[in-house]
C-alpha positions as a Markdown table, in Angstrom:
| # | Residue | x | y | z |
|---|---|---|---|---|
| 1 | Unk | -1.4 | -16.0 | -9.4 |
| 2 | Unk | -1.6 | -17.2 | -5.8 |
| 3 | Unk | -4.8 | -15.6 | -3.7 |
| 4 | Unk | -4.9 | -15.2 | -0.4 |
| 5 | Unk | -8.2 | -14.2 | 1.7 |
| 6 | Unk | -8.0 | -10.7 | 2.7 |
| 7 | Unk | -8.2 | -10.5 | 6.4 |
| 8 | Unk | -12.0 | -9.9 | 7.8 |
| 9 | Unk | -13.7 | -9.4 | 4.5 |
| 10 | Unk | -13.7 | -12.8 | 3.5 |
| 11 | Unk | -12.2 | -12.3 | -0.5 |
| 12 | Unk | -9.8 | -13.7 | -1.9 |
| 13 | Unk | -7.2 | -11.3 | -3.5 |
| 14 | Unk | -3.5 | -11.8 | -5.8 |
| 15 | Unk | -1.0 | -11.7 | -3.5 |
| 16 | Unk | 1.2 | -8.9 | -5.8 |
| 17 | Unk | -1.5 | -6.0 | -6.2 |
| 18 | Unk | -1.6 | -3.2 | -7.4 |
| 19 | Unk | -1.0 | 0.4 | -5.6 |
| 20 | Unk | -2.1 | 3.3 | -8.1 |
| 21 | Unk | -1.2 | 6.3 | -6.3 |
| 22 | Unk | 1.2 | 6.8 | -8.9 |
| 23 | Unk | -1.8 | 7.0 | -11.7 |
| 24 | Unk | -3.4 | 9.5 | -9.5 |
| 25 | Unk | -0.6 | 12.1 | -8.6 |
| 26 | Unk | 2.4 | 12.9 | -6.7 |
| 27 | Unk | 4.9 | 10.9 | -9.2 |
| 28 | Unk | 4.6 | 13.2 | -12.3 |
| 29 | Unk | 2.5 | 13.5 | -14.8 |
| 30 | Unk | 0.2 | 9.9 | -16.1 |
| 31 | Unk | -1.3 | 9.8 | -19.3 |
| 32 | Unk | -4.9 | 8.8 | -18.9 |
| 33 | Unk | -4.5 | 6.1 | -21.6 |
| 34 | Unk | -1.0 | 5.1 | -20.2 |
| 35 | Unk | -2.4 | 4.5 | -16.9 |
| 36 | Unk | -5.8 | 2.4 | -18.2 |
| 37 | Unk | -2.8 | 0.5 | -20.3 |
| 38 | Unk | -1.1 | 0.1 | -16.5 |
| 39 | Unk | -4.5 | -1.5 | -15.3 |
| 40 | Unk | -4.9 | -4.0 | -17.9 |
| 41 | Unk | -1.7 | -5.3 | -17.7 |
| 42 | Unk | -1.7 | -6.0 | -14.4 |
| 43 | Unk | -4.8 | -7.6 | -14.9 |
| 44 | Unk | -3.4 | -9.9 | -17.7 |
| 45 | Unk | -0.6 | -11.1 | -15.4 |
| 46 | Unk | -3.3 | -12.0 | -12.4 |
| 47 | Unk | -3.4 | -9.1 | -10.2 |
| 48 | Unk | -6.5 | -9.0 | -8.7 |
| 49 | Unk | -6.6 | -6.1 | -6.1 |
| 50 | Unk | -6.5 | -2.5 | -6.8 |
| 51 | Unk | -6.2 | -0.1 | -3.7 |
| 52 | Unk | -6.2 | 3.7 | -4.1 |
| 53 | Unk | -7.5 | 6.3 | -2.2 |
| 54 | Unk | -10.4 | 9.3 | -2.7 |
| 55 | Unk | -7.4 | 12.1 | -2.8 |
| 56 | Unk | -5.0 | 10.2 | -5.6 |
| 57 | Unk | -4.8 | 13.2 | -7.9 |
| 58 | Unk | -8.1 | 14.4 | -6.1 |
| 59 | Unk | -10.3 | 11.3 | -7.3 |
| 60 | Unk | -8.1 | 10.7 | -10.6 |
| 61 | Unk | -7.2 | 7.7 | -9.9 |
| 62 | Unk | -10.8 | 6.3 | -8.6 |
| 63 | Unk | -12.2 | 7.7 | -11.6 |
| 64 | Unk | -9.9 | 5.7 | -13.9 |
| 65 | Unk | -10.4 | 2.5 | -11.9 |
| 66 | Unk | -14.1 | 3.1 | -12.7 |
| 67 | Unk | -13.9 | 3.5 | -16.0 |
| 68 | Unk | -11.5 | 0.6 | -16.4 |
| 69 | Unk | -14.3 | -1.7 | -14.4 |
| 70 | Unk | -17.1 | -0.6 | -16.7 |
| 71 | Unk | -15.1 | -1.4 | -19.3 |
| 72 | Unk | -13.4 | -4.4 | -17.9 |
| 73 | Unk | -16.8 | -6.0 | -15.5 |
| 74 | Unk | -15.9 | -9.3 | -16.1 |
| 75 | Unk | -12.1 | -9.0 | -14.6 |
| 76 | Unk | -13.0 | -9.9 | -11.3 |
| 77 | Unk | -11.4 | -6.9 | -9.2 |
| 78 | Unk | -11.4 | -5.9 | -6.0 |
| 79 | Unk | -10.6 | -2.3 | -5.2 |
| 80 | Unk | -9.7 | -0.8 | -1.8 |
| 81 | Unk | -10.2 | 2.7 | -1.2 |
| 82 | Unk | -9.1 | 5.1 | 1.2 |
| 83 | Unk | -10.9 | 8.4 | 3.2 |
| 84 | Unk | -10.4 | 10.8 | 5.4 |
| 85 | Unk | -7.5 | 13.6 | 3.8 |
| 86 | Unk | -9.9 | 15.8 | 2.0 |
| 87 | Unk | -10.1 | 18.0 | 5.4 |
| 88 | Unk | -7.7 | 19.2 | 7.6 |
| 89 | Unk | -6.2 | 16.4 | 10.0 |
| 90 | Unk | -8.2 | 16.4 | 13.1 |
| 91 | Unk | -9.6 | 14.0 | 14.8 |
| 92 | Unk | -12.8 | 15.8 | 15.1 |
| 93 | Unk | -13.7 | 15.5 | 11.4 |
| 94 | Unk | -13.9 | 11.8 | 11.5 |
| 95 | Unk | -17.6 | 11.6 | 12.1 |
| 96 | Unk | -20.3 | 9.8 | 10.2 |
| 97 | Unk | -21.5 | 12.6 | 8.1 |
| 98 | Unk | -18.2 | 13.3 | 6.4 |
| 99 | Unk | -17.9 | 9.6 | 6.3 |
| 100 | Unk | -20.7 | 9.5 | 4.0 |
| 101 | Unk | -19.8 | 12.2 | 1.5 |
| 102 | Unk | -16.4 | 10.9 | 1.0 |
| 103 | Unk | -18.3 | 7.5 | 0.4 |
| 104 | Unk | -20.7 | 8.8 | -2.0 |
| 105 | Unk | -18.2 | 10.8 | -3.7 |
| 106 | Unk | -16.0 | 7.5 | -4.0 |
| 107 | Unk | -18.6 | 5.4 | -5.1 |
| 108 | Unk | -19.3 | 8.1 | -7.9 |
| 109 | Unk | -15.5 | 7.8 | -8.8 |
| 110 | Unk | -15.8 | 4.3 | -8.6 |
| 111 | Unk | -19.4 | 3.8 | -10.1 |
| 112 | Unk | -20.5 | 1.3 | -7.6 |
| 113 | Unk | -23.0 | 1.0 | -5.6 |
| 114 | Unk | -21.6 | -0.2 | -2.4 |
| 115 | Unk | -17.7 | 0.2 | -1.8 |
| 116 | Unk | -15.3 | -3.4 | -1.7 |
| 117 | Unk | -12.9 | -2.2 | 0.9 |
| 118 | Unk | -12.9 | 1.5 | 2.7 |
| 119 | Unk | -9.5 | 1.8 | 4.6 |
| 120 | Unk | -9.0 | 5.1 | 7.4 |
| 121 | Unk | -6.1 | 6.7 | 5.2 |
| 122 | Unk | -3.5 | 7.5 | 8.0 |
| 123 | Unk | -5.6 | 9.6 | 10.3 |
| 124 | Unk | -4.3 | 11.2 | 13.8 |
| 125 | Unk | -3.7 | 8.9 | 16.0 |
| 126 | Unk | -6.1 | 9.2 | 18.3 |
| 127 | Unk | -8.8 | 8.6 | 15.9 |
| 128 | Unk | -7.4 | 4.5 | 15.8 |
| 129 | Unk | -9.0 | 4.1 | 19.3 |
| 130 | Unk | -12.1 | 6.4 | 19.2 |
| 131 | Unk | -15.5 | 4.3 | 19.9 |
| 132 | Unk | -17.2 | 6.8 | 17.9 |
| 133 | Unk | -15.1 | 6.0 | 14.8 |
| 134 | Unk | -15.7 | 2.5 | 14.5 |
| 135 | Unk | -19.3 | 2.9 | 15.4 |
| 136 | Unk | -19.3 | 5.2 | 12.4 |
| 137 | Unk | -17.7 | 2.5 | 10.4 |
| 138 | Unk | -20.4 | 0.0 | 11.4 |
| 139 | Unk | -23.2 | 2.3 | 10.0 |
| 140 | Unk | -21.9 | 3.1 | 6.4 |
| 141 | Unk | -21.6 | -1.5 | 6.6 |
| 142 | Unk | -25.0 | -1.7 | 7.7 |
| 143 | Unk | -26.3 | 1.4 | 4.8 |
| 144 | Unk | -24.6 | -1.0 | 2.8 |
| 145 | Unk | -22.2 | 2.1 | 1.7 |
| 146 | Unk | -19.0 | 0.0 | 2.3 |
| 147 | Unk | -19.3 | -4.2 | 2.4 |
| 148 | Unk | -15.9 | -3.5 | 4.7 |
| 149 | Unk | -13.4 | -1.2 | 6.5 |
| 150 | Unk | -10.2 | -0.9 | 7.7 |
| 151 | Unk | -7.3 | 1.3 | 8.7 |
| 152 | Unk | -3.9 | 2.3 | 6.8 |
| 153 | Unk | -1.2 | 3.9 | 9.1 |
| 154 | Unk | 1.8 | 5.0 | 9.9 |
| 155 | Unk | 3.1 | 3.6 | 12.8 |
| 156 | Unk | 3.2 | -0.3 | 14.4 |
| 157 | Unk | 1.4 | 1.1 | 17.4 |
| 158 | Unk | -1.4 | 2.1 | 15.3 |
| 159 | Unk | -1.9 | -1.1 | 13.6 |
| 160 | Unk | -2.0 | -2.9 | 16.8 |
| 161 | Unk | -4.7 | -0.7 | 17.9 |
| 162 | Unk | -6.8 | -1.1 | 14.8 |
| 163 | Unk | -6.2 | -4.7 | 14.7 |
| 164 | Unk | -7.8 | -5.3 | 18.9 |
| 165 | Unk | -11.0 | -3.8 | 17.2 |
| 166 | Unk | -13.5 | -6.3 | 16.1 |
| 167 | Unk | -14.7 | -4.6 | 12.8 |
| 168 | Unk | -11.3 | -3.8 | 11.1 |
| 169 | Unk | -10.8 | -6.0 | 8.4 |
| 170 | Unk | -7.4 | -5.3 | 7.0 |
| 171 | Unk | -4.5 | -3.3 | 7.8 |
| 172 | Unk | -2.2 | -1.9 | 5.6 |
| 173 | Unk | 1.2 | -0.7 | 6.5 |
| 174 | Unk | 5.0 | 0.3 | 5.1 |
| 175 | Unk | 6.5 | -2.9 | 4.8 |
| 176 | Unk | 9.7 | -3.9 | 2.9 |
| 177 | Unk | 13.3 | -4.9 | 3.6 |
| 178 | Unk | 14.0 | -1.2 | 4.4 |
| 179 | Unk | 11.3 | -1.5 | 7.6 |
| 180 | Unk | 11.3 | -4.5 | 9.3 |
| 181 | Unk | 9.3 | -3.5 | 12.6 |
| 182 | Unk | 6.0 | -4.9 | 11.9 |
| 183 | Unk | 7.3 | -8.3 | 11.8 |
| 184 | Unk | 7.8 | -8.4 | 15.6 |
| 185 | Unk | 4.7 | -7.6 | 16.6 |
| 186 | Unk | 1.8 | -6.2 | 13.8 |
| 187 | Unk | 1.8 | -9.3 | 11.5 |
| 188 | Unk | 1.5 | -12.2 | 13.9 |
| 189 | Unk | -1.2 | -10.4 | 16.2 |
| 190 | Unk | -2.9 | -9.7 | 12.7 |
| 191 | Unk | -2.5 | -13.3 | 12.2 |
| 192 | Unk | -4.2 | -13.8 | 15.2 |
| 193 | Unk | -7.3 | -11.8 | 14.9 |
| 194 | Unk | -7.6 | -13.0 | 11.1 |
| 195 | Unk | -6.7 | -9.3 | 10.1 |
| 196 | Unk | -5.3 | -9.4 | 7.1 |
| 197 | Unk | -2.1 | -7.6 | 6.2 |
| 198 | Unk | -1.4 | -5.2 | 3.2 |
| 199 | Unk | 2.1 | -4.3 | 2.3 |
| 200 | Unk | 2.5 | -0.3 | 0.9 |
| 201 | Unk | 5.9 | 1.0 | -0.3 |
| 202 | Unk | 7.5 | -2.6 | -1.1 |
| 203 | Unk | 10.3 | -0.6 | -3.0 |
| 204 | Unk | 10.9 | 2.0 | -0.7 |
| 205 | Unk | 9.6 | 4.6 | -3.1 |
| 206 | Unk | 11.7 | 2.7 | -5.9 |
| 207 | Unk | 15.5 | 2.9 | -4.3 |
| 208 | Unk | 14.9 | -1.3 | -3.6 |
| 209 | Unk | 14.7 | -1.5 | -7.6 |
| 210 | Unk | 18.2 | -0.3 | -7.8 |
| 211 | Unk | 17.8 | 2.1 | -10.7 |
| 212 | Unk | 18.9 | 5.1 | -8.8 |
| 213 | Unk | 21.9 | 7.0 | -8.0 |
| 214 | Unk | 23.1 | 10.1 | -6.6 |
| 215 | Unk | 22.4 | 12.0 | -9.6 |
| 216 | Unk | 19.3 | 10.9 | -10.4 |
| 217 | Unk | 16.9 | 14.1 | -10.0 |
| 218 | Unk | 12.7 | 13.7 | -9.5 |
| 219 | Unk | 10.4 | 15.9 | -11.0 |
| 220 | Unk | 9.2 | 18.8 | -9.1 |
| 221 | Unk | 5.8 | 17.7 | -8.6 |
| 222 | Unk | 7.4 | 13.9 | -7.4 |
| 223 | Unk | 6.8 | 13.1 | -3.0 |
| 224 | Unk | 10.8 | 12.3 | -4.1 |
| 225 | Unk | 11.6 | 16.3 | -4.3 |
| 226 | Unk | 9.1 | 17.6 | -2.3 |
| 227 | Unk | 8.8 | 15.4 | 0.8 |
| 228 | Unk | 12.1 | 14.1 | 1.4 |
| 229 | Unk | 11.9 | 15.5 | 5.2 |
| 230 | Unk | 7.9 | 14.8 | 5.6 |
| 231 | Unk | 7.2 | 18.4 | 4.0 |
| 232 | Unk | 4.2 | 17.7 | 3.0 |
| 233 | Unk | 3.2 | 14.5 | 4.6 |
| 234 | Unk | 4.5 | 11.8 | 7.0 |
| 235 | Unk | 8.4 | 11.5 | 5.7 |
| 236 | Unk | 8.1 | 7.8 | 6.2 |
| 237 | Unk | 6.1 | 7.4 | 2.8 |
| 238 | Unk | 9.0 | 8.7 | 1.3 |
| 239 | Unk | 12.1 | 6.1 | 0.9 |
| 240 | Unk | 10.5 | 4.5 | 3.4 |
| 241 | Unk | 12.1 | 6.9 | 5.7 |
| 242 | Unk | 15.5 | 6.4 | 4.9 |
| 243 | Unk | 17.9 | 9.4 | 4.0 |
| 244 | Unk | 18.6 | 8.9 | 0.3 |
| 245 | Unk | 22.3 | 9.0 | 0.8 |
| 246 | Unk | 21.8 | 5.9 | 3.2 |
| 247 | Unk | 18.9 | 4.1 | 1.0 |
| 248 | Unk | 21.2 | 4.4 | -2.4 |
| 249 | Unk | 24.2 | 2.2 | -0.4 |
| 250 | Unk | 21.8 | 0.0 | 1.6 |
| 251 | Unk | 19.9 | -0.5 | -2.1 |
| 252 | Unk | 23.2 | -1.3 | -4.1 |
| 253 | Unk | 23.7 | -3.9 | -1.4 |
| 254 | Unk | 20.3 | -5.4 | -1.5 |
| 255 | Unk | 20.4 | -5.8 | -5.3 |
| 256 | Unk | 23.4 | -8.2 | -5.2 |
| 257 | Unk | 20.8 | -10.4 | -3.3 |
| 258 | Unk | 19.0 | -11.0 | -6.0 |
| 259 | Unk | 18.8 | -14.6 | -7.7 |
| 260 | Unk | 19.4 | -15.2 | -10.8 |
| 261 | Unk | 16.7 | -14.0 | -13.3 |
| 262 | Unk | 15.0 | -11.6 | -11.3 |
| 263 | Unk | 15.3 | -8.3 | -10.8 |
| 264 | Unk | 16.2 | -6.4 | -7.7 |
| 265 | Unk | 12.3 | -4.9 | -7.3 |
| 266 | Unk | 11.3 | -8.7 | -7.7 |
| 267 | Unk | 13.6 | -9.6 | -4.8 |
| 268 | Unk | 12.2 | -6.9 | -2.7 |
| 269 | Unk | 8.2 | -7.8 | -3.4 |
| 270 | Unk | 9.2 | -11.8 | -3.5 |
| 271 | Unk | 10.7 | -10.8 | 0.6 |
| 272 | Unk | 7.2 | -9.7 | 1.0 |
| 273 | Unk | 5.3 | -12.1 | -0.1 |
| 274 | Unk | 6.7 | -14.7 | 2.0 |
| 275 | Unk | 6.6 | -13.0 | 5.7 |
| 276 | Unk | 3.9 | -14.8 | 7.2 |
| 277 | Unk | 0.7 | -13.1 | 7.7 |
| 278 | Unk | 1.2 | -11.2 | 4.6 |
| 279 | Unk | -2.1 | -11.2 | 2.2 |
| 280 | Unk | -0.8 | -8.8 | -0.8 |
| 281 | Unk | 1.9 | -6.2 | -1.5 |
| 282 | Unk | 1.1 | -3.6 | -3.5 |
| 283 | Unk | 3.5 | -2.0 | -6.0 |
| 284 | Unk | 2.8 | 1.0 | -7.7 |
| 285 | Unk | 3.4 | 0.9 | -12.0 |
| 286 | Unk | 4.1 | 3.8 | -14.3 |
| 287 | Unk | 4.1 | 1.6 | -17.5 |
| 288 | Unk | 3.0 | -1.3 | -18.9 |
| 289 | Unk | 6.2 | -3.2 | -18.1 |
| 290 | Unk | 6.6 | -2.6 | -14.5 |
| 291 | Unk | 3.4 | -3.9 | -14.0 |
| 292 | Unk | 4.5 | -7.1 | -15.4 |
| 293 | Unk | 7.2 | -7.0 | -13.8 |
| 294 | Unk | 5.6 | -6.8 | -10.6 |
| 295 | Unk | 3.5 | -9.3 | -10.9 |
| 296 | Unk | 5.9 | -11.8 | -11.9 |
| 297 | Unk | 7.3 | -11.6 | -8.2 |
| 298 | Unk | 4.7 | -13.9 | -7.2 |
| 299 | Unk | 5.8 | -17.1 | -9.2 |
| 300 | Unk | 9.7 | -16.7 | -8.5 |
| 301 | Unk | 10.6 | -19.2 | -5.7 |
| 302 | Unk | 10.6 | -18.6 | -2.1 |
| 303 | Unk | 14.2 | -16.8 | -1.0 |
| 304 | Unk | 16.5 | -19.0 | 0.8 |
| 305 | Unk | 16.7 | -18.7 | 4.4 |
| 306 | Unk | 20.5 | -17.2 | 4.1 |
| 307 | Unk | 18.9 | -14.3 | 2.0 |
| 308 | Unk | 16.5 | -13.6 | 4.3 |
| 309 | Unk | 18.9 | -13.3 | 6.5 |
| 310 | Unk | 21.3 | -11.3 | 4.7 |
| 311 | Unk | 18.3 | -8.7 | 4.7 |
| 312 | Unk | 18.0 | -9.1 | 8.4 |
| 313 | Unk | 21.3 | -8.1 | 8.6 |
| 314 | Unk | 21.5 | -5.4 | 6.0 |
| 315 | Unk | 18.8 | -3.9 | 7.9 |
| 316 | Unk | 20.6 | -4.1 | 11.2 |
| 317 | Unk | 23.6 | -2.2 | 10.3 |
| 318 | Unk | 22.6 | 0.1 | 7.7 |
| 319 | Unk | 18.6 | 1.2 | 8.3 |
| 320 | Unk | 17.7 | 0.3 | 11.7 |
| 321 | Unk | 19.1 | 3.6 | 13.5 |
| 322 | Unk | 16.9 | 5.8 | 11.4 |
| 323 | Unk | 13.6 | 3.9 | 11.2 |
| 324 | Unk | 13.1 | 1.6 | 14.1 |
| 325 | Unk | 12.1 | 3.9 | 16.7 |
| 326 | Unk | 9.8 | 6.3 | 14.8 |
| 327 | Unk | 7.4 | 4.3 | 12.9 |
């Protein structure tokens, strides 16, 4: 599989990743040995990069990345974590001592010594341009803590933020032909600054596979149920957004894009892929054969430029209104 260097840090990760909130929580229940058979398949089919976060089924998921890299020490991964929602969110708890439990208790988790990638996971705003922050961030580099850092939001304003600052090696953000914003501005000033760019939600929380319909009911414990209106956290991580109503019709449309032999999902992450300034997208996988699938995206052929402009378009007429402005 292709790899691309990822931003400030320097490494070289697959361009299709892989996201594994899913083997953590919020998605319905994961087998542990269904989501170690997750990891190793993506691994077989090249995937390289692993992000997750300290609060994914409160460490779960960290933990069965670690146990999957003891097992596994030869596969080469990198892993990107995430810190900062195991206390209330306020900008005055993102200081260097909590920074440094979250880290230890991550690098536990992870059983590492020093951390591949720490990302800010969607703080409050104002912590995106706080001196102190980033100062923070230097020290856990130079205790060796984290080899790198870098920011995950919300909104195309924070990214640009993030990306002015010196230290910030990677930004990842919702980006997929449901939300088009960050290609006006975020991916060619990360392009720029050599900030590299990951891609969360490529399916819009799965409608852009095109399995869904109006009667298709989540689990109880699925962000699909329980945070359709940003309940529980920022509605944008949900659909991307998008009213379900609206994302099952745009969807439907978007799936007759598809070429010939791939999927709609492949479509979606194959989009990705190819918007400059892009390093990886990163898919989540409940099974062994969506994390195949997913990583076959990366050898279909470029999308034609009348495809890529038939999303443009779809965009334009049937998403734009509710996303543009907010995120």
């Amino acid at each position: 599989m292709e790899q691309r260097v990822l931003g400030r840090t320097g490494r070289k990760v697959s361009v299709v990743g892989l996201g594994t909130w899913q083997l953590g929580a919020d998605w319905g229940d994961v087998r542990e040995e269904d989501a170690l058979a997750v990891l190793d398949a993506a691994v077989e089919a090249g995937v390289t990069f692993f992000d997750t976060a300290d609060v994914y089924g409160d460490g779960r998921s960290e933990q069965l990345i670690g146990r999957y890299l003891r097992d596994r020490p030869d596969a080469g991964i990198f892993v990107a974590t995430k810190m900062g929602r195991r206390l209330e969110q306020m900008a005055e708890n993102y200081v260097l001592d909590n920074f440094r439990a979250w880290n230890d208790r991550s690098r536990a988790n992870l059983g590492v010594d020093t951390l591949d990638l720490v990302q800010l996971h969607c703080p409050p705003t104002a912590v995106y341009s706080s001196d102190a922050v980033y100062d923070a961030l230097d020290t856990l580099v130079e205790e060796q803590r984290i080899a790198a850092y870098a920011v995950s939001v919300e909104t195309c304003e924070e990214a640009l933020t993030a990306i002015a600052r010196p230290g910030t090696a990677s930004v990842q953000i919702i980006l997929n032909p449901f939300r088009l914003k960050p290609l006006e501005a975020v991916l060619p000033a990360a392009a720029e600054a050599g900030v590299g760019i990951i891609a969360r939600v490529p399916l819009a929380s799965g409608l852009l596979s095109g399995k869904y319909t109006k009667d298709t009911v989540f689990p109880a414990d699925d962000h699909r149920t329980y945070n359709r209106h940003g309940e529980s956290f920022d509605q944008g991580e949900t659909f991307s957004g998008v009213d379900f109503a609206t994302g099952l019709e745009a969807a439907a449309e978007f799936a007759a894009l598809a070429p010939e032999g791939a999927t709609p999902a492949q479509t979606a992450l194959r989009w990705i892929i190819q918007q400059p300034g892009v390093t990886s997208v990163i898919p989540g996988a409940r099974s062994v054969d969506q994390a195949r699938a997913n990583a076959a995206a990366a050898a279909l052929a470029p999308l034609p430029q009348a495809t890529l402009d038939a999303v443009t378009d779809l965009y334009d007429r049937q998403i734009r209104a509710q996303v543009h402005g907010r995120w």
